[in-house]
Biopython code that builds the backbone (N, CA, C, O; Angstrom):
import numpy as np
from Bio.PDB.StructureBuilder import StructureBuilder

atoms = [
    (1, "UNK", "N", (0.842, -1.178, 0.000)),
    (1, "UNK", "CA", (0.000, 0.000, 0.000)),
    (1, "UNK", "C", (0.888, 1.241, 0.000)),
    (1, "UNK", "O", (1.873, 1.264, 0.737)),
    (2, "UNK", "N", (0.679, 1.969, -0.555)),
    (2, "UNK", "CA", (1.500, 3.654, -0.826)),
    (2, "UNK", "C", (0.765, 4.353, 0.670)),
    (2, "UNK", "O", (-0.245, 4.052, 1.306)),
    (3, "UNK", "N", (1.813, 5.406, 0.843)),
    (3, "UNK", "CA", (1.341, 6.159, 2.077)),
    (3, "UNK", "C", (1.071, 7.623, 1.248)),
    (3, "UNK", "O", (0.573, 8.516, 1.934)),
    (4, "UNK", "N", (1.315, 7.882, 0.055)),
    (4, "UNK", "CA", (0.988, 9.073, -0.669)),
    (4, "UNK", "C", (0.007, 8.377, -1.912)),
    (4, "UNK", "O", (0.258, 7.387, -2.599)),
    (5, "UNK", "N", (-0.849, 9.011, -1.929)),
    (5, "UNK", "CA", (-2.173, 8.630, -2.793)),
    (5, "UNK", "C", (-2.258, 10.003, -3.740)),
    (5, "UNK", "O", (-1.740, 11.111, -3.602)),
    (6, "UNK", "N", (-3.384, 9.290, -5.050)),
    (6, "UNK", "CA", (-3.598, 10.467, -6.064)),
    (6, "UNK", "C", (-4.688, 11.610, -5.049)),
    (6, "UNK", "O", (-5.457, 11.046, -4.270)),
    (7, "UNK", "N", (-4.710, 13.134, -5.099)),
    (7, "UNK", "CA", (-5.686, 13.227, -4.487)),
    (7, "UNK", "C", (-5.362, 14.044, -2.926)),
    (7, "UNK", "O", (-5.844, 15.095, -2.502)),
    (8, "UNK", "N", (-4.460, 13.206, -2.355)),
    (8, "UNK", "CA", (-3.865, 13.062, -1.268)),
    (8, "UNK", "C", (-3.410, 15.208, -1.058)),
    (8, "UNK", "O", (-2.702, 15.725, -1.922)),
    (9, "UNK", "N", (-3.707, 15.679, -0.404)),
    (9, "UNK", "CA", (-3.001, 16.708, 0.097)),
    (9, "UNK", "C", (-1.585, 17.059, 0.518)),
    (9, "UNK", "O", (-1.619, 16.883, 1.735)),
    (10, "UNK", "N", (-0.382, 17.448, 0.205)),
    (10, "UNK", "CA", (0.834, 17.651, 0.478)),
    (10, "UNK", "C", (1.482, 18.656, 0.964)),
    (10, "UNK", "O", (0.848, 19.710, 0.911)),
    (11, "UNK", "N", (2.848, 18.737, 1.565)),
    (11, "UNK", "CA", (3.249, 19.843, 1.449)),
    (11, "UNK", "C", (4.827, 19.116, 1.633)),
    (11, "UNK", "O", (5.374, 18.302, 2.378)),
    (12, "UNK", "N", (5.169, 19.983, 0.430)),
    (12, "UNK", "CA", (7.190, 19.844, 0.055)),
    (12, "UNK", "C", (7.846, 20.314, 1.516)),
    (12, "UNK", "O", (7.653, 21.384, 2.093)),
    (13, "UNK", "N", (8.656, 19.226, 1.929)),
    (13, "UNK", "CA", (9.796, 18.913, 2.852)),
    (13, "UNK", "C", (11.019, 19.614, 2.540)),
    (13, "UNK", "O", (11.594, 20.222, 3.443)),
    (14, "UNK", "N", (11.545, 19.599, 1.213)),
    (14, "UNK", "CA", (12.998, 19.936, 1.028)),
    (14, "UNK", "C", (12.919, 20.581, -0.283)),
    (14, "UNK", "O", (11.887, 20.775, -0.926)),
    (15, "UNK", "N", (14.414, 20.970, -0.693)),
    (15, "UNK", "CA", (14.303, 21.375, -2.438)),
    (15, "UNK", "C", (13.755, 23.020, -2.002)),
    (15, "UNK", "O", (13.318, 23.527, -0.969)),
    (16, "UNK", "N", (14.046, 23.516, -3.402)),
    (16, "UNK", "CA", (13.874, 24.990, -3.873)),
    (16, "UNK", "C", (12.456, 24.981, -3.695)),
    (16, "UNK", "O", (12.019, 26.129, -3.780)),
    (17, "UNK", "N", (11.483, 24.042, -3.459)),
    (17, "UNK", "CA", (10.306, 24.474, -3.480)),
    (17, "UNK", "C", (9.246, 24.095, -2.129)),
    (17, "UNK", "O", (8.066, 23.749, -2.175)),
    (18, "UNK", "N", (10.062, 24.283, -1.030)),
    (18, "UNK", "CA", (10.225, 23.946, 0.190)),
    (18, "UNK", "C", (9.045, 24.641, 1.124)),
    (18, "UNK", "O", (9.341, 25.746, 1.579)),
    (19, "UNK", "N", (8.109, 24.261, 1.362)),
    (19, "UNK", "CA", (6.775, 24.610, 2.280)),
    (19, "UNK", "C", (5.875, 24.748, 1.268)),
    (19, "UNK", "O", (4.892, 25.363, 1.680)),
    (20, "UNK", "N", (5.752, 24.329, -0.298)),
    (20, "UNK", "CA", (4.525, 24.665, -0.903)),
    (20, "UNK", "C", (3.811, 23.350, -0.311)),
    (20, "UNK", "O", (4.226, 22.380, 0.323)),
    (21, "UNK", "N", (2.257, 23.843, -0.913)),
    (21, "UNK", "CA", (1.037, 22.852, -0.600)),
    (21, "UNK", "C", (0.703, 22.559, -1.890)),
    (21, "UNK", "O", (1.083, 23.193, -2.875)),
    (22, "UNK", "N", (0.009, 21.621, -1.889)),
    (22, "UNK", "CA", (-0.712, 21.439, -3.084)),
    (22, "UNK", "C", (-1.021, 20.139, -3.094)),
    (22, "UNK", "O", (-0.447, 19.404, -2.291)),
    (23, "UNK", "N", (-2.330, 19.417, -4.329)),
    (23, "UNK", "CA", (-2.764, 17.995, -4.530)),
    (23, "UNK", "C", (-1.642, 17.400, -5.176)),
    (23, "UNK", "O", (-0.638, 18.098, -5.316)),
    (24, "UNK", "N", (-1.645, 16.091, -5.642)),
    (24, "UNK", "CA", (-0.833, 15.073, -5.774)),
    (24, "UNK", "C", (-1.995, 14.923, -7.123)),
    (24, "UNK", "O", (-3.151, 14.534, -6.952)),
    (25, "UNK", "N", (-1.611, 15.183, -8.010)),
    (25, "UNK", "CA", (-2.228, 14.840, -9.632)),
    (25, "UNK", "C", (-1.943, 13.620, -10.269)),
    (25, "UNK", "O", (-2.766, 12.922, -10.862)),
    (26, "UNK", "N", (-0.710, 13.384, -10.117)),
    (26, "UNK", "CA", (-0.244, 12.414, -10.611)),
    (26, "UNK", "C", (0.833, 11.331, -9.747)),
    (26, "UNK", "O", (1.774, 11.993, -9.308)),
    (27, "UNK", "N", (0.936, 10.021, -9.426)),
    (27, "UNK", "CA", (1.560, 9.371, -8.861)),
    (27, "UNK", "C", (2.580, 8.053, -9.765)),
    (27, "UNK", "O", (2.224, 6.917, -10.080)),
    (28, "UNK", "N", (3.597, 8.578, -9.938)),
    (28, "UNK", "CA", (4.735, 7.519, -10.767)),
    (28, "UNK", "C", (4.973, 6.412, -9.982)),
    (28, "UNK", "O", (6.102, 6.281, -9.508)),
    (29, "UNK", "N", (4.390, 5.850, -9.826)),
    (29, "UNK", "CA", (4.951, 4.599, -8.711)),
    (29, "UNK", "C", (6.346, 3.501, -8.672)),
    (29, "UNK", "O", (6.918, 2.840, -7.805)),
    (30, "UNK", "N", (6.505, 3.746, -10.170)),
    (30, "UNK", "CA", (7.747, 2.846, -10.627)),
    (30, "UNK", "C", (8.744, 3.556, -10.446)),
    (30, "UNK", "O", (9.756, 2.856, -10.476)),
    (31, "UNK", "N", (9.001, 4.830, -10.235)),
    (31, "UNK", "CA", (9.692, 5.734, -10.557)),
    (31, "UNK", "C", (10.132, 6.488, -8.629)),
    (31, "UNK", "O", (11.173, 7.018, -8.242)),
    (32, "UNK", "N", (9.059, 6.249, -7.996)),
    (32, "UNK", "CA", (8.582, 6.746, -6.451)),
    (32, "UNK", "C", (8.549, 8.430, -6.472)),
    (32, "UNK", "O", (9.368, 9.111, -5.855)),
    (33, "UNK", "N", (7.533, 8.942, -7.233)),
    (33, "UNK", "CA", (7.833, 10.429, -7.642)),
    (33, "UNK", "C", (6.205, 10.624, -7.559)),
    (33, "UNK", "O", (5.433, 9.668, -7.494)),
    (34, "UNK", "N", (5.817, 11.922, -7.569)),
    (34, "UNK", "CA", (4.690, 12.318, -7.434)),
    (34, "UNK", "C", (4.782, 13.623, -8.114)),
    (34, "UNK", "O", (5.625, 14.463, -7.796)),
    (35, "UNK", "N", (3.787, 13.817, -9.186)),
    (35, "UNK", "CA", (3.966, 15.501, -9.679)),
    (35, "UNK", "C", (2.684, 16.058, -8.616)),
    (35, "UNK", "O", (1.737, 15.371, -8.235)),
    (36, "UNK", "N", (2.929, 17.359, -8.302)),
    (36, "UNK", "CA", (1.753, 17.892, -7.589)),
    (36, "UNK", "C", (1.191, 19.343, -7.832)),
    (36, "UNK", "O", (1.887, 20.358, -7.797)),
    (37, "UNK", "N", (0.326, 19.321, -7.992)),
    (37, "UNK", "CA", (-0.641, 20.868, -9.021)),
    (37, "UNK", "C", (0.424, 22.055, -8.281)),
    (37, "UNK", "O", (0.886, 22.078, -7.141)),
    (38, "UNK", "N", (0.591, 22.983, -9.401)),
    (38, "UNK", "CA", (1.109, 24.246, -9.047)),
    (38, "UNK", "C", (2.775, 24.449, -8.464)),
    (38, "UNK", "O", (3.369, 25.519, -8.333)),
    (39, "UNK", "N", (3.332, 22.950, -8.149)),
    (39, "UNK", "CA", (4.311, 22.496, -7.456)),
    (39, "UNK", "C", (5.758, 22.491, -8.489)),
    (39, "UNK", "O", (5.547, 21.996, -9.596)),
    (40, "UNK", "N", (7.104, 22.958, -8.256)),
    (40, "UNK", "CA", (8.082, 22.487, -9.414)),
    (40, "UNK", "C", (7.746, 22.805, -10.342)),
    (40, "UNK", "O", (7.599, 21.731, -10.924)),
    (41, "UNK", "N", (7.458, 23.603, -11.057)),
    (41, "UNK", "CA", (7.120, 24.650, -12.385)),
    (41, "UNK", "C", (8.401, 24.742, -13.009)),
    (41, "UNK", "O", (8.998, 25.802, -12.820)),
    (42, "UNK", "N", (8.913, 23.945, -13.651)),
    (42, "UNK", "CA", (9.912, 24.163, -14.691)),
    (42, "UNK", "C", (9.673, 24.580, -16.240)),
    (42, "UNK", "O", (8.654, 24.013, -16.634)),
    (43, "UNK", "N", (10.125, 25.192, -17.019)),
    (43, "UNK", "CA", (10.395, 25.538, -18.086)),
    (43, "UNK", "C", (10.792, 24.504, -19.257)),
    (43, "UNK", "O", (11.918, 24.037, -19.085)),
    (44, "UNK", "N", (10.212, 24.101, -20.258)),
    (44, "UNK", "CA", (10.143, 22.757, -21.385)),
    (44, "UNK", "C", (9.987, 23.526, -22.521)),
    (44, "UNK", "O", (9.077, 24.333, -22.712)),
    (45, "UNK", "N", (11.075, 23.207, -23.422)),
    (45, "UNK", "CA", (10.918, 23.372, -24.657)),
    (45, "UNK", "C", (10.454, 22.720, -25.659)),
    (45, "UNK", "O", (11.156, 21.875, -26.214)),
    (46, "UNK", "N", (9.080, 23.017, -26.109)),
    (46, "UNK", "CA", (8.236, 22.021, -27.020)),
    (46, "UNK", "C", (8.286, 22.363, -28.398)),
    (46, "UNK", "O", (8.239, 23.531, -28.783)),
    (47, "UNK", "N", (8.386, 21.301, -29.215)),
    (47, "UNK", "CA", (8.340, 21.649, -30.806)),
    (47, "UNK", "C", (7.206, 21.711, -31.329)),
    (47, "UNK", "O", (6.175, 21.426, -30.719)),
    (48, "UNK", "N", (7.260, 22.167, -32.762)),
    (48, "UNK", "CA", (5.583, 22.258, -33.041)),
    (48, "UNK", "C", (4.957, 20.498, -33.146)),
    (48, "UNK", "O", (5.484, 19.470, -33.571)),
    (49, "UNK", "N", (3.880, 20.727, -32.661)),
    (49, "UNK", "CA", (2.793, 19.346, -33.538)),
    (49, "UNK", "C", (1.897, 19.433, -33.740)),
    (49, "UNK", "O", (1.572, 20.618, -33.664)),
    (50, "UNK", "N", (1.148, 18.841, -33.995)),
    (50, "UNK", "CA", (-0.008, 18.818, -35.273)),
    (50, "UNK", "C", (-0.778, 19.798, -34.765)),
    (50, "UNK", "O", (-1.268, 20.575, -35.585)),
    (51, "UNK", "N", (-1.117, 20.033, -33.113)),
    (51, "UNK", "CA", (-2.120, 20.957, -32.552)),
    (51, "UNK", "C", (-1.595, 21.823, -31.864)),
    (51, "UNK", "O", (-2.241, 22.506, -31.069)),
    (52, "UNK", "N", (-0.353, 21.937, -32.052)),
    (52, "UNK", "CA", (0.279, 22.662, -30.684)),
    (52, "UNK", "C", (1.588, 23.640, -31.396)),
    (52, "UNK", "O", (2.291, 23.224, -32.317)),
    (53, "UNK", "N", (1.719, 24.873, -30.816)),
    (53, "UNK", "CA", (2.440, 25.719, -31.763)),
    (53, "UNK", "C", (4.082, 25.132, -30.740)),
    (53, "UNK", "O", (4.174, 24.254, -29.882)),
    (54, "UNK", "N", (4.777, 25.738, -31.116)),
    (54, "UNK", "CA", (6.306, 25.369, -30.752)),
    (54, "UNK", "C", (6.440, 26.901, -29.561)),
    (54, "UNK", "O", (5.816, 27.952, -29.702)),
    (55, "UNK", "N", (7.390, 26.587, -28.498)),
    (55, "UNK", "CA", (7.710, 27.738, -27.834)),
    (55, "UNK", "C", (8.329, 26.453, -26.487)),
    (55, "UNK", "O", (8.563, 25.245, -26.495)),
    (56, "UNK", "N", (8.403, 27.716, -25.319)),
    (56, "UNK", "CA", (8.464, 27.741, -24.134)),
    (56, "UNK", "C", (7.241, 27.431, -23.185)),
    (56, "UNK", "O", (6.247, 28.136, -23.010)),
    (57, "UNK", "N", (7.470, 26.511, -22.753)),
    (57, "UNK", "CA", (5.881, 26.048, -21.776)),
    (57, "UNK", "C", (6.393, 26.001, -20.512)),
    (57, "UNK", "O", (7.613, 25.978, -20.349)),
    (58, "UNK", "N", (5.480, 25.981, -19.414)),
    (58, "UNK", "CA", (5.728, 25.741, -17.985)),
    (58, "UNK", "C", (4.990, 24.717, -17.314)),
    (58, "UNK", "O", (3.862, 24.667, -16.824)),
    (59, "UNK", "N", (6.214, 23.684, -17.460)),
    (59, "UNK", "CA", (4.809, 22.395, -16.972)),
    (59, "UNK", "C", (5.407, 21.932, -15.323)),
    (59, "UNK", "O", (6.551, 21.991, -14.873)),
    (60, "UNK", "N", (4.236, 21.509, -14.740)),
    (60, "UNK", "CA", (5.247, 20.658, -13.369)),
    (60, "UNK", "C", (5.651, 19.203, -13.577)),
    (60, "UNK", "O", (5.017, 18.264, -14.057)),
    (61, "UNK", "N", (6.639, 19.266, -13.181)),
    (61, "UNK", "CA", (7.701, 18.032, -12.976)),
    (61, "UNK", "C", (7.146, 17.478, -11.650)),
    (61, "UNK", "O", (6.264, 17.900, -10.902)),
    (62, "UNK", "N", (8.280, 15.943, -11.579)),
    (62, "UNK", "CA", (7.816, 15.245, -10.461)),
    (62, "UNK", "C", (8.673, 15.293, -9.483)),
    (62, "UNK", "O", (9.837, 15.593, -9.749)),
    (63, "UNK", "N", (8.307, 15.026, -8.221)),
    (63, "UNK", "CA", (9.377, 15.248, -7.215)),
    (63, "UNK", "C", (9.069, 13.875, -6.214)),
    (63, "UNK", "O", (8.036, 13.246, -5.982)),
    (64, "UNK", "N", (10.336, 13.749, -5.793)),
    (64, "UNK", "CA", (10.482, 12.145, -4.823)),
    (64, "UNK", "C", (9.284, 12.005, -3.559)),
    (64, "UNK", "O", (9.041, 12.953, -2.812)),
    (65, "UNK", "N", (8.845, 11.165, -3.492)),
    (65, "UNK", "CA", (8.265, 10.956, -2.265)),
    (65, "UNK", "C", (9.008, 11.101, -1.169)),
    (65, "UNK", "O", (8.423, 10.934, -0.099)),
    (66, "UNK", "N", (10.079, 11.352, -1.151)),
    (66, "UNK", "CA", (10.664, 10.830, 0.409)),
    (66, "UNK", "C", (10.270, 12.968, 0.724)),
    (66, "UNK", "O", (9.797, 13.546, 1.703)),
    (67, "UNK", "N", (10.638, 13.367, -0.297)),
    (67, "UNK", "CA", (10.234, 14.940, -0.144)),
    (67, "UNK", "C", (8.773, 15.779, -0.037)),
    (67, "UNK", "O", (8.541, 16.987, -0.083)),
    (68, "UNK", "N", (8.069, 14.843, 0.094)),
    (68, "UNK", "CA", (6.559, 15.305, 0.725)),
    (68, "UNK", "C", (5.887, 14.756, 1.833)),
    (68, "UNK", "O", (5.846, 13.538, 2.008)),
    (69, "UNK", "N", (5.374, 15.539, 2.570)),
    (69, "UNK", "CA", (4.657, 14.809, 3.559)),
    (69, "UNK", "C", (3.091, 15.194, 3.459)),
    (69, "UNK", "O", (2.613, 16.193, 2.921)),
    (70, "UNK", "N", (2.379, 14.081, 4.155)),
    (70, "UNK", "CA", (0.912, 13.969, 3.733)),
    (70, "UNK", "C", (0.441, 15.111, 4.807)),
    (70, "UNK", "O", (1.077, 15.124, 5.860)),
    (71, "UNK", "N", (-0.648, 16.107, 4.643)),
    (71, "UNK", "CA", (-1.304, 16.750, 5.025)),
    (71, "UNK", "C", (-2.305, 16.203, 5.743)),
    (71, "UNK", "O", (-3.302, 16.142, 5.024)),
    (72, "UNK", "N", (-2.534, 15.725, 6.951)),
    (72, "UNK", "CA", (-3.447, 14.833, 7.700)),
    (72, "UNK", "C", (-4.787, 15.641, 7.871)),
    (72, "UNK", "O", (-4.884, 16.581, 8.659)),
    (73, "UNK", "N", (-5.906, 15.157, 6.995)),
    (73, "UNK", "CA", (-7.041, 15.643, 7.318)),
    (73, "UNK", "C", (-7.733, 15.863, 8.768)),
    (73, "UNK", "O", (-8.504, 16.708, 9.224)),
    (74, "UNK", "N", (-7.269, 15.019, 9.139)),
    (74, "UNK", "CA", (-7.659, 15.471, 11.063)),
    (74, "UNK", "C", (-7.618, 16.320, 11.898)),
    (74, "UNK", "O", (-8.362, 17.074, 12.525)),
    (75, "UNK", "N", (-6.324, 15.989, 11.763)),
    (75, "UNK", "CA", (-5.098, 17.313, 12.532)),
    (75, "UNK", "C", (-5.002, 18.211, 11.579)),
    (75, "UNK", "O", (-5.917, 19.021, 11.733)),
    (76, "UNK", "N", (-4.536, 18.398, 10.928)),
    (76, "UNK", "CA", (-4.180, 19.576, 9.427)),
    (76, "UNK", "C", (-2.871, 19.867, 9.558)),
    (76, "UNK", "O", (-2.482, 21.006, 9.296)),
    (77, "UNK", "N", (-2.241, 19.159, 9.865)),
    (77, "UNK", "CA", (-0.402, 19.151, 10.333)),
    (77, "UNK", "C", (0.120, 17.986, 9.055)),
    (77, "UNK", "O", (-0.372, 16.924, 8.675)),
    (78, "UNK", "N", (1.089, 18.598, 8.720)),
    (78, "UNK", "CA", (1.782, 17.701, 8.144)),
    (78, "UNK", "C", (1.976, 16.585, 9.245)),
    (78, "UNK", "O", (2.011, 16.835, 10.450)),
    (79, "UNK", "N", (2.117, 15.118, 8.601)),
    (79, "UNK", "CA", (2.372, 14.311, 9.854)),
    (79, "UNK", "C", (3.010, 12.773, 8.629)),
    (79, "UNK", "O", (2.726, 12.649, 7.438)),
    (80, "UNK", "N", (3.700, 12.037, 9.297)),
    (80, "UNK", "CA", (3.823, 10.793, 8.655)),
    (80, "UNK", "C", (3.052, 9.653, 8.527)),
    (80, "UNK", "O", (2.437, 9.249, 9.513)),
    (81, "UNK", "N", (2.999, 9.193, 7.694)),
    (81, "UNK", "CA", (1.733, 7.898, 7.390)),
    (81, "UNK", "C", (1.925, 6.651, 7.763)),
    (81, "UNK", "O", (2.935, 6.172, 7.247)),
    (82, "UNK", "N", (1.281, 5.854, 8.540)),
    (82, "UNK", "CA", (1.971, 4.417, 8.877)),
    (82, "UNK", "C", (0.614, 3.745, 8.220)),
    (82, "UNK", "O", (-0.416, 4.309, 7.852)),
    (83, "UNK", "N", (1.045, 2.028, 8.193)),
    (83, "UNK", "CA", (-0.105, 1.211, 7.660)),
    (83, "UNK", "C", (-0.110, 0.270, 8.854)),
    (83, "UNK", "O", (0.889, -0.088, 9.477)),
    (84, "UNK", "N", (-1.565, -0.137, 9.124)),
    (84, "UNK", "CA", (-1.985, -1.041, 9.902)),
    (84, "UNK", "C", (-3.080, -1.539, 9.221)),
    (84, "UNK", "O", (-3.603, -1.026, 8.232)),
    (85, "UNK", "N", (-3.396, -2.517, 9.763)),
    (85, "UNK", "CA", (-4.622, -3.354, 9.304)),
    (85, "UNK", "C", (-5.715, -2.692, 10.021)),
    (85, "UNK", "O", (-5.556, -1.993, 11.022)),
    (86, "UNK", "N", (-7.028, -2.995, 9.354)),
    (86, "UNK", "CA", (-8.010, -2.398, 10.038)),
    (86, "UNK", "C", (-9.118, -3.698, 10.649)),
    (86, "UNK", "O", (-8.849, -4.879, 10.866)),
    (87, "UNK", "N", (-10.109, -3.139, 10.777)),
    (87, "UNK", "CA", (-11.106, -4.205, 11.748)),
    (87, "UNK", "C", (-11.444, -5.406, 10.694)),
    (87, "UNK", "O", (-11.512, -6.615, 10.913)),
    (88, "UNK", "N", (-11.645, -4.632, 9.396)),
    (88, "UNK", "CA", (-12.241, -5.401, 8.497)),
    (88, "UNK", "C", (-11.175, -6.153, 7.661)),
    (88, "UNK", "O", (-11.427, -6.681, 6.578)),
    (89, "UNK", "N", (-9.912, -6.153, 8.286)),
    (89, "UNK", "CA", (-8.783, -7.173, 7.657)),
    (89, "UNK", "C", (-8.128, -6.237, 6.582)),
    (89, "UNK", "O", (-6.976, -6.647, 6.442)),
    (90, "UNK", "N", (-8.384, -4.998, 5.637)),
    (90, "UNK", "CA", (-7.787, -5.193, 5.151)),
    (90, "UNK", "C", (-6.818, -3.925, 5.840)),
    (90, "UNK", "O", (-7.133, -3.364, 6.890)),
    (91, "UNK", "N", (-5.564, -3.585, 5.028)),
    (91, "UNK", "CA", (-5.029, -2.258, 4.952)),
    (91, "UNK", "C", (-5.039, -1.360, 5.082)),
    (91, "UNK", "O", (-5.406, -0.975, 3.972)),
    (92, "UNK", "N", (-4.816, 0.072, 6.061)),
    (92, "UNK", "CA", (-5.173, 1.610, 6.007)),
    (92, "UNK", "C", (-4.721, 2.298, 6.744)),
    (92, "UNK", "O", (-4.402, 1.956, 7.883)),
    (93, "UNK", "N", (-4.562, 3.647, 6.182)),
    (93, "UNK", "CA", (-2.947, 4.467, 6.748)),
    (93, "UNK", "C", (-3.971, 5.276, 7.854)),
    (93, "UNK", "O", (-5.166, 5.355, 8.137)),
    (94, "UNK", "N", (-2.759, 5.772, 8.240)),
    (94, "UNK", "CA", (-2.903, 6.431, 9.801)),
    (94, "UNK", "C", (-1.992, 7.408, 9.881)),
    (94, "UNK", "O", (-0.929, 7.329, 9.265)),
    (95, "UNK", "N", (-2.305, 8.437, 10.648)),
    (95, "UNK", "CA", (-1.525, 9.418, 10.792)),
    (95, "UNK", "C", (-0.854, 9.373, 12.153)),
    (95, "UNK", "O", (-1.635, 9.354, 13.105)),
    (96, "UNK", "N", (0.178, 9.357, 12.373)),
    (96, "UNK", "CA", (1.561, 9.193, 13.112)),
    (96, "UNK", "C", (1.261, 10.208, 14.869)),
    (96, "UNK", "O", (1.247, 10.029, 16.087)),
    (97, "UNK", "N", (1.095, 11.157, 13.936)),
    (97, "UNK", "CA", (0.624, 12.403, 15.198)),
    (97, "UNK", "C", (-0.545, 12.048, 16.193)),
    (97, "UNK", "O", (-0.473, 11.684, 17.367)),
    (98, "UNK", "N", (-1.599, 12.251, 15.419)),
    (98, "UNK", "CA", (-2.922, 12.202, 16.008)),
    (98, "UNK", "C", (-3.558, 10.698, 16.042)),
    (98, "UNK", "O", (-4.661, 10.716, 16.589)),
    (99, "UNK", "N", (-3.161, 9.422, 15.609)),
    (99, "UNK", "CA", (-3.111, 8.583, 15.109)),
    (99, "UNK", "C", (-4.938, 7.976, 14.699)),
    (99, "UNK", "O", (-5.560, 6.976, 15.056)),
    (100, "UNK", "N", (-5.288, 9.119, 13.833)),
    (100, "UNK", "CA", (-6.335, 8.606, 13.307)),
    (100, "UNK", "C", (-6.247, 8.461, 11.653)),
    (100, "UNK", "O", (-5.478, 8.969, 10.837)),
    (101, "UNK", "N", (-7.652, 7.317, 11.478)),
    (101, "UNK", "CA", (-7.172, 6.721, 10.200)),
    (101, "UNK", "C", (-7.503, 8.136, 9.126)),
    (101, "UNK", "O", (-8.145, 9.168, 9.321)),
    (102, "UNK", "N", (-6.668, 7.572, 7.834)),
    (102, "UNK", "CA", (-6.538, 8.581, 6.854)),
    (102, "UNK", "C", (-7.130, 8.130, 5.874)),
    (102, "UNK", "O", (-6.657, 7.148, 5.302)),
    (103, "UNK", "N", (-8.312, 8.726, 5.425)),
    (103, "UNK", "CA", (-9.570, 8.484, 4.502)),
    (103, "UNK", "C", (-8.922, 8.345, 2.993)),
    (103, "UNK", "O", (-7.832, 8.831, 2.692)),
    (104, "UNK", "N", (-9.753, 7.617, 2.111)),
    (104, "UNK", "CA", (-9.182, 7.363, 0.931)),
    (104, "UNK", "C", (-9.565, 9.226, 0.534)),
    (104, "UNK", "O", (-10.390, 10.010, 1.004)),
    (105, "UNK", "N", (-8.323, 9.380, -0.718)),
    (105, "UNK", "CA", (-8.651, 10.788, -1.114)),
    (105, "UNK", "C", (-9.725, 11.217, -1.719)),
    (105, "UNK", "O", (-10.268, 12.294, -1.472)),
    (106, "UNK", "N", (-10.246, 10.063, -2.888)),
    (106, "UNK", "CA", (-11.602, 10.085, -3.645)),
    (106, "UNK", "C", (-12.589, 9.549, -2.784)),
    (106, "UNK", "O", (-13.485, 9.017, -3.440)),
    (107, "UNK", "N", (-12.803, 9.475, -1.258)),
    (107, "UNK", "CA", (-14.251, 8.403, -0.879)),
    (107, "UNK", "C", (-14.320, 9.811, -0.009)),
    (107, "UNK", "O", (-15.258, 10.016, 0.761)),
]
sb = StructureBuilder()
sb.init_structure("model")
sb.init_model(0)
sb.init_chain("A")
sb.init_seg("    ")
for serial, (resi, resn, name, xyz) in enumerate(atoms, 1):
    if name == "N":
        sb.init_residue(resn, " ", resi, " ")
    sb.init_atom(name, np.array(xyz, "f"), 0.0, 1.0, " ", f" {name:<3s}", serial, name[0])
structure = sb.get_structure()
């Protein structure tokens, strides 16, 4: 089970982009990277194609998991995620601090 989910609320640990917030849009799992809305705004040079003119774009990049921490809906503190089993057998994270469980992001 991942302790960072699509969805999931964040806020950057380390790096030049250090105390932003933002959602988790996208999750690379093979890769252990997460791009997150508004987050790491780098500069890409795109060529033309069929629909798209050629220039300078600003897209976000992905950044490591070990460099975000989950935004605990409970508490509202950044906090770390652990996994335990739940009543009903299966899997589900928890927040470290306050140690209540951490709701799926889409339910």
């Amino acid at each position: 089970m991942r302790k960072i989910r699509r969805g999931d609320e964040v806020v950057v640990t380390s790096g030049r982009n250090k105390g932003q917030r933002g959602r988790v849009r996208v999750n690379l799992l093979d890769r252990d990277r997460v791009v997150i809305e508004g987050v790491n705004i780098v500069k890409k040079h795109v060529k033309r194609g069929r629909a798209r003119q050629a220039g300078i774009v600003e897209v976000e990049a992905a950044l490591h998991v070990s460099n975000v921490l989950l935004i605990c809906p409970n508490c509202g503190q950044p906090a770390r995620v652990g996994v335990r089993p739940s009543a009903a057998g299966k899997n589900e994270r928890y927040c470290k601090k306050c140690d209540q469980t951490v709701a799926r992001p889409d339910a």
